[in-house]
Structure formats: structure tokens, C-alpha cells
VMD Tcl script that builds the backbone (N, CA, C; Angstrom):
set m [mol new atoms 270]
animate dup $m
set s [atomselect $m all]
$s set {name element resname resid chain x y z} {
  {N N UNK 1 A -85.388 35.550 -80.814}
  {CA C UNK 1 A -84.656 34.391 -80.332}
  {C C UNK 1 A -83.179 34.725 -80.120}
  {N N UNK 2 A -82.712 35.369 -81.243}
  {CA C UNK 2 A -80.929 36.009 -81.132}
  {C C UNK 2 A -80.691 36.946 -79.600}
  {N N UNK 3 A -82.160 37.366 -79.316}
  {CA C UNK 3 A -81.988 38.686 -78.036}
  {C C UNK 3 A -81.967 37.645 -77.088}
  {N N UNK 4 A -83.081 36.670 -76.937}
  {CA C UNK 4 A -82.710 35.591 -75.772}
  {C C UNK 4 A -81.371 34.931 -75.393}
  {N N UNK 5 A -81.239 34.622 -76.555}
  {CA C UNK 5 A -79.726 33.807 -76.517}
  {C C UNK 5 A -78.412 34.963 -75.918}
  {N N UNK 6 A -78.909 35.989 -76.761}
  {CA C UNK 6 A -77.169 37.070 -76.168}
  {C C UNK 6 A -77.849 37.012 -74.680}
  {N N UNK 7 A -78.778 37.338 -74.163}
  {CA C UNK 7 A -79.256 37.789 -72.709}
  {C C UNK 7 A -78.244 36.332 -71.766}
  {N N UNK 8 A -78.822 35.391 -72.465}
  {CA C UNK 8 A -78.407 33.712 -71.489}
  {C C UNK 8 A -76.792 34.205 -71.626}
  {N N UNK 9 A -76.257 33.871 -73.013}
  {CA C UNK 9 A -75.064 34.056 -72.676}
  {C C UNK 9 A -74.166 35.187 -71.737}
  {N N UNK 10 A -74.783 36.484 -72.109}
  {CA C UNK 10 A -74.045 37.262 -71.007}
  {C C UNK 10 A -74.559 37.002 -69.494}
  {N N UNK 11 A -75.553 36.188 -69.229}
  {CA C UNK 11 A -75.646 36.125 -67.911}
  {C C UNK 11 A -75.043 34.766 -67.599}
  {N N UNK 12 A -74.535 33.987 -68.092}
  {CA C UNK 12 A -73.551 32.787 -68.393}
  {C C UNK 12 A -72.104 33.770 -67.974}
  {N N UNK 13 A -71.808 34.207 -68.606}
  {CA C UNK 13 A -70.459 35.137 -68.581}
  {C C UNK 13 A -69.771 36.010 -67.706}
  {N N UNK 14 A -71.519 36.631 -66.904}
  {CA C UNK 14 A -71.428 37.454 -65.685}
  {C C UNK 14 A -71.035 36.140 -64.313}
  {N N UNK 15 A -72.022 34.996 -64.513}
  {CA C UNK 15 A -71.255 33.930 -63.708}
  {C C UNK 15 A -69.996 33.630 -63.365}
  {N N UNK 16 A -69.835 33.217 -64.750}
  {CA C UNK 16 A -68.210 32.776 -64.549}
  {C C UNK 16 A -67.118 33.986 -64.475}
  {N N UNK 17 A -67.547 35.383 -64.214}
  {CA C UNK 17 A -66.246 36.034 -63.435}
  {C C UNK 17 A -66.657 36.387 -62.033}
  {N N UNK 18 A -67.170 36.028 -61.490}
  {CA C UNK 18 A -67.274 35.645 -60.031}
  {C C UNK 18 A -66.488 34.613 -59.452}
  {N N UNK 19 A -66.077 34.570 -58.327}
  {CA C UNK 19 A -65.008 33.416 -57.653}
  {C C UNK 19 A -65.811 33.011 -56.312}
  {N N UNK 20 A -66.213 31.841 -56.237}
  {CA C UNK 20 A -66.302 31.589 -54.745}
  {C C UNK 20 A -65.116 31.684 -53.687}
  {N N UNK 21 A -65.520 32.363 -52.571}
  {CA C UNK 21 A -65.033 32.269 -51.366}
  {C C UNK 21 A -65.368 31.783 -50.089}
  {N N UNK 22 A -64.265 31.433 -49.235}
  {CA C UNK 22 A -64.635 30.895 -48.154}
  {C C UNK 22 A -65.509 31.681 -47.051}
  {N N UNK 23 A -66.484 31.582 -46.712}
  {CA C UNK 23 A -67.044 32.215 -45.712}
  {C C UNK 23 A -66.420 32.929 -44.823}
  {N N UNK 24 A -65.745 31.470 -43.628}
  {CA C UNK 24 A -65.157 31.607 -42.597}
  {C C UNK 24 A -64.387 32.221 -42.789}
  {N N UNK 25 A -63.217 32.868 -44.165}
  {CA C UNK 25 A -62.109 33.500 -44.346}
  {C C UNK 25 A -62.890 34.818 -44.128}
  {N N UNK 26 A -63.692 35.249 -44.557}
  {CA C UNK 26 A -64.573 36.561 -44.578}
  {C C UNK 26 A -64.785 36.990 -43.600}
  {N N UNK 27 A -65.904 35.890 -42.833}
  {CA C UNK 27 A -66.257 36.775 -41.274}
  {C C UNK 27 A -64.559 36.478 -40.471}
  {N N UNK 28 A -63.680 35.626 -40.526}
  {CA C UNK 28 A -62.812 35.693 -39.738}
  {C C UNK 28 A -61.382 37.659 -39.465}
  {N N UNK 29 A -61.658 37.364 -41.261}
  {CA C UNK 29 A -61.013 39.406 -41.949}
  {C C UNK 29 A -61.879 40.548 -40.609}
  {N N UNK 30 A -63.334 40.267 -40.569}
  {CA C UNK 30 A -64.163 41.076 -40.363}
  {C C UNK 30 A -64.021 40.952 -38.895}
  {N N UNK 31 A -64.000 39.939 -38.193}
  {CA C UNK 31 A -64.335 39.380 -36.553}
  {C C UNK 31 A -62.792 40.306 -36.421}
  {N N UNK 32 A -61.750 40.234 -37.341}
  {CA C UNK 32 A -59.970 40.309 -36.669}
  {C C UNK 32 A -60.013 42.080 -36.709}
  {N N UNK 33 A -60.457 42.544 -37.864}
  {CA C UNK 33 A -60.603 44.174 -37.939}
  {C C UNK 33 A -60.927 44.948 -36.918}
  {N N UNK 34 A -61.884 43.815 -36.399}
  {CA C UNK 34 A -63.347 44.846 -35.815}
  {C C UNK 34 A -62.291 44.628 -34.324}
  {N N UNK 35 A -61.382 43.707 -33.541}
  {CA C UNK 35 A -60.998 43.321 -32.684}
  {C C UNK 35 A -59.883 44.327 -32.226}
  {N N UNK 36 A -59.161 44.932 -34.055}
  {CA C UNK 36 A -57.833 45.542 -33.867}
  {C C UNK 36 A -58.245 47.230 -33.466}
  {N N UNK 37 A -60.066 47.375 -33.536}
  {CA C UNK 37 A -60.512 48.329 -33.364}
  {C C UNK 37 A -61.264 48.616 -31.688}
  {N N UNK 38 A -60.612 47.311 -31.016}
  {CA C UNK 38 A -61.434 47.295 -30.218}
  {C C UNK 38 A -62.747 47.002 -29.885}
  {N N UNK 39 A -63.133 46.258 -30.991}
  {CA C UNK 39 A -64.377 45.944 -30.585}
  {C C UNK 39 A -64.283 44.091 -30.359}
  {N N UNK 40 A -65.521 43.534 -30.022}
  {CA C UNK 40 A -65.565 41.826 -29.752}
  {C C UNK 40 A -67.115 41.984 -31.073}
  {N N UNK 41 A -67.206 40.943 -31.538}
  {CA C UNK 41 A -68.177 40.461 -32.344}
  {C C UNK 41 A -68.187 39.282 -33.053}
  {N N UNK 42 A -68.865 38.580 -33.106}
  {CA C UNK 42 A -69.109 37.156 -33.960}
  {C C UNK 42 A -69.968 37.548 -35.217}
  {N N UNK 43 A -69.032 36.804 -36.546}
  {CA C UNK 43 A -69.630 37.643 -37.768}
  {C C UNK 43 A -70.026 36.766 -38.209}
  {N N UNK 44 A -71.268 36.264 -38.687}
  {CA C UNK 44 A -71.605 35.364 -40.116}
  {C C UNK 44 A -72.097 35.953 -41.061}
  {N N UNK 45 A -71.668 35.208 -42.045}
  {CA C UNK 45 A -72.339 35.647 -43.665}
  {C C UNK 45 A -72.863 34.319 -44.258}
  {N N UNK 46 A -73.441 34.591 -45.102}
  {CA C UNK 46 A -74.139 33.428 -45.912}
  {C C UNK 46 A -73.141 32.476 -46.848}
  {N N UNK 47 A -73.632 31.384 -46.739}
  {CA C UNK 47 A -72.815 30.340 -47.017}
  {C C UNK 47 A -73.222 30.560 -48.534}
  {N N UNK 48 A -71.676 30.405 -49.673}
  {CA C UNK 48 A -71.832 30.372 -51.151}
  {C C UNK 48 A -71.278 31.671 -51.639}
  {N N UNK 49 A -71.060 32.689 -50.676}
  {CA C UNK 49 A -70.524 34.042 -50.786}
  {C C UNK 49 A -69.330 33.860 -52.085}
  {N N UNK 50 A -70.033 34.758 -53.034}
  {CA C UNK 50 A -69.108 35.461 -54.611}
  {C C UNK 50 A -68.458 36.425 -54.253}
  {N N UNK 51 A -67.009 36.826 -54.822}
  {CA C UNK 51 A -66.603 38.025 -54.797}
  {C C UNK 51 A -66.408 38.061 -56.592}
  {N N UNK 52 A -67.365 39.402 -56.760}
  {CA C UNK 52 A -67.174 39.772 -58.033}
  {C C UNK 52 A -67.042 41.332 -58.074}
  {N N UNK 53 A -66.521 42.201 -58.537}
  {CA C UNK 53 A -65.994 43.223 -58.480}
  {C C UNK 53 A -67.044 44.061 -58.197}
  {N N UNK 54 A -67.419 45.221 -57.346}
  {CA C UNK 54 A -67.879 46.363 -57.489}
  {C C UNK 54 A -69.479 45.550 -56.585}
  {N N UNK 55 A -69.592 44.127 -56.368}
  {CA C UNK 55 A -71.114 43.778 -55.944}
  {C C UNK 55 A -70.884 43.673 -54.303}
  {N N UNK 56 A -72.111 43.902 -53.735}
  {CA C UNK 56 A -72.360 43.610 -52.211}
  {C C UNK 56 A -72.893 42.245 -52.064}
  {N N UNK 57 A -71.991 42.120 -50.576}
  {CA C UNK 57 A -72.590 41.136 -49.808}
  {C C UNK 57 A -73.337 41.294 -48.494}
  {N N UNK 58 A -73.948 41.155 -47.637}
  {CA C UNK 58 A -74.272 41.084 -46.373}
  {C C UNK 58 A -74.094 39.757 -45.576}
  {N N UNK 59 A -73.432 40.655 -44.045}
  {CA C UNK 59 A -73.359 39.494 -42.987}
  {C C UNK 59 A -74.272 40.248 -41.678}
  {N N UNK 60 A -74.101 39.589 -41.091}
  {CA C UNK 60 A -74.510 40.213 -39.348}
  {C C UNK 60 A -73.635 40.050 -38.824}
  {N N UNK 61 A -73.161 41.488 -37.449}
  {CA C UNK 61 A -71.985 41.447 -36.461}
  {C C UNK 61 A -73.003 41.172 -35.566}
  {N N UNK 62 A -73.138 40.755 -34.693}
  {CA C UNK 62 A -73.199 40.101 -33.345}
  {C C UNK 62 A -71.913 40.799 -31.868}
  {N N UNK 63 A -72.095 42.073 -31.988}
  {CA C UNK 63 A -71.182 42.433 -30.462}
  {C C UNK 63 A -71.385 41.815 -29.212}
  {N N UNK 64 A -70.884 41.824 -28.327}
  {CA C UNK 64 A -70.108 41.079 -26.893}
  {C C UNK 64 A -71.531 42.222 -26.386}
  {N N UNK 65 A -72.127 43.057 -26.672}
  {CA C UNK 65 A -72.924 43.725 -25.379}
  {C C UNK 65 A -74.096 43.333 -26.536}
  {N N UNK 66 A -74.443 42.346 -27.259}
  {CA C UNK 66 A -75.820 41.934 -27.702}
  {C C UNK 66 A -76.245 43.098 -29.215}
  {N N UNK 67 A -75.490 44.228 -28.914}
  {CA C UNK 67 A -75.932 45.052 -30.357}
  {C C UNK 67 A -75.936 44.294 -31.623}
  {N N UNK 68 A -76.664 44.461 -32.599}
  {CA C UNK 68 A -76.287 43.496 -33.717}
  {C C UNK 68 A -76.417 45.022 -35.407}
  {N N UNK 69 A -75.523 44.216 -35.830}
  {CA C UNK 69 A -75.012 45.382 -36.588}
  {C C UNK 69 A -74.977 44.781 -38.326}
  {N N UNK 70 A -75.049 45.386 -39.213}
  {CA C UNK 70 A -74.988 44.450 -40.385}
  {C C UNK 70 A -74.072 44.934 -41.496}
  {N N UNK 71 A -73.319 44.296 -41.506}
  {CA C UNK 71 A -71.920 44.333 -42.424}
  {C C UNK 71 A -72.217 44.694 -43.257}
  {N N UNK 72 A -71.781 45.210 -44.456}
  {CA C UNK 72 A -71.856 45.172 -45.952}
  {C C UNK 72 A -70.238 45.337 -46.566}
  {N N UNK 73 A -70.503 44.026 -47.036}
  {CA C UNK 73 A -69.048 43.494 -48.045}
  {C C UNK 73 A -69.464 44.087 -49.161}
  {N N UNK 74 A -68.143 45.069 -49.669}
  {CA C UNK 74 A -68.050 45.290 -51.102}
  {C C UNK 74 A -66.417 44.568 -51.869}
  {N N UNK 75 A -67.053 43.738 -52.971}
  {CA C UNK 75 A -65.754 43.356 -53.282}
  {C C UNK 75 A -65.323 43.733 -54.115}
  {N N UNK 76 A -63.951 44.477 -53.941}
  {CA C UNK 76 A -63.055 45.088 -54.672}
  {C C UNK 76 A -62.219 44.433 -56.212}
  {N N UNK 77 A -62.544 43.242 -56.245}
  {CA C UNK 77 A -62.075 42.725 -57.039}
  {C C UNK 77 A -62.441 41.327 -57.543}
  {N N UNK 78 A -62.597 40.336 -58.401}
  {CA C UNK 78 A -62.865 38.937 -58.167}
  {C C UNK 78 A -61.878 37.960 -57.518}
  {N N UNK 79 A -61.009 38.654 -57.122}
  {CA C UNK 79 A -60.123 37.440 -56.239}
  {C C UNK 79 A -60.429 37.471 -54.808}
  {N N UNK 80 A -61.167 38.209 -54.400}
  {CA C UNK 80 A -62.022 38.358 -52.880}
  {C C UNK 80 A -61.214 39.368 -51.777}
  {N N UNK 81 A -60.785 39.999 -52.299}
  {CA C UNK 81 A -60.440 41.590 -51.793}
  {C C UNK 81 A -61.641 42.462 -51.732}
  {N N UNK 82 A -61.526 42.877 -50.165}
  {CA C UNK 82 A -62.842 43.599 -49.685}
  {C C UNK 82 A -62.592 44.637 -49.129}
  {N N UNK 83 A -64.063 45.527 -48.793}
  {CA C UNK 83 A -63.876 46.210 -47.781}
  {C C UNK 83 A -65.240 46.167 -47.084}
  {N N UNK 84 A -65.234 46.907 -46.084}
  {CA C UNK 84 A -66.943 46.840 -45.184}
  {C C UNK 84 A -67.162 47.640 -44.427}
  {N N UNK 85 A -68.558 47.876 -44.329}
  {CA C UNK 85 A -68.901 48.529 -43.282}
  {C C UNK 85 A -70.101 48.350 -42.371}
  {N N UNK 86 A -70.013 48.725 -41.058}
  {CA C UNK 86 A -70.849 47.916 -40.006}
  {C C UNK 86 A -72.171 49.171 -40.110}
  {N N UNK 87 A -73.244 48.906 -40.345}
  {CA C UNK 87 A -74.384 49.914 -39.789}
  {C C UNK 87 A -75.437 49.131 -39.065}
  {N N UNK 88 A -75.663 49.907 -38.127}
  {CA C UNK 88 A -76.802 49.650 -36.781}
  {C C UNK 88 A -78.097 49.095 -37.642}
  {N N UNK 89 A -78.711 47.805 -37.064}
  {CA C UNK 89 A -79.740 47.294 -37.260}
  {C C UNK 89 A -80.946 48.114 -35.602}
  {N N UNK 90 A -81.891 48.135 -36.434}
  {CA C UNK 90 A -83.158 48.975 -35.893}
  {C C UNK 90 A -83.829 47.980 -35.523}
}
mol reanalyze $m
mol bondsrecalc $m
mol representation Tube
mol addrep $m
């Protein structure tokens, strides 16, 4: 019963250092990057997106010539400092 309880609580604990973030702030970082690189793309990610240190997220890029590409958010920190990278969907 003591092993159940530590398990709940640290997964209680792992919760609360996660921060929600705004979506639109996310794909908007990602849509502005990808733009200063020359590229066009419409980014979404899933609505409810955590930034907790060291975990992934996934979005889909959507390029201007139909390619579709799939992000992966790693967040650098819990205050929602990221980085990403685009790899080709098959």
C-alpha cells in the first residue's frame, strides 16, 4: 500500500512541474522560424500542449507545395522554451 501511495504521489508531482502553454504561441515560434528560413507552412499542434523539461511534443508542418512534415518539440525547460525539428512524413 506505502509503494502505491509513493507511485500516486510522485506521479502527482511529475504533474505539477509541467506548465501549460499556449498552442498558437508554439505553432506561431515554429510557422515564424520556418519563414526566416524560407520556407511557408501552417503548423498545428495539439491542443493542452505541457512544456516540461527534457519531454516531446508533436505537431504537423503543412508546406505551401502540400509536403507535410512532423515537428518534434523538445522542451528545454518548464517555462516553454523549445527547440524542433521538422522530419518528412512517408
Amino acid at each position: 500500500m506505502k509503494r502505491l501511495l509513493g507511485m500516486v504521489l510522485a506521479a502527482l508531482l511529475l504533474a505539477a512541474c509541467s506548465t501549460p502553454v499556449e498552442t498558437s504561441d508554439v505553432e506561431s515560434k515554429i510557422e515564424t522560424s520556418l519563414a526566416e528560413k524560407g520556407f511557408t507552412a501552417t503548423v498545428d499542434c495539439p491542443e493542452g500542449m505541457k512544456s516540461r523539461q527534457g519531454t516531446t511534443s508533436d505537431c504537423i508542418a503543412t508546406f505551401d507545395d502540400d509536403t507535410i512534415g512532423r515537428v518534434e518539440v523538445r522542451w528545454q525547460n518548464d517555462e516553454g522554451d523549445l527547440v524542433w525539428q521538422v522530419q518528412p512524413v512517408q
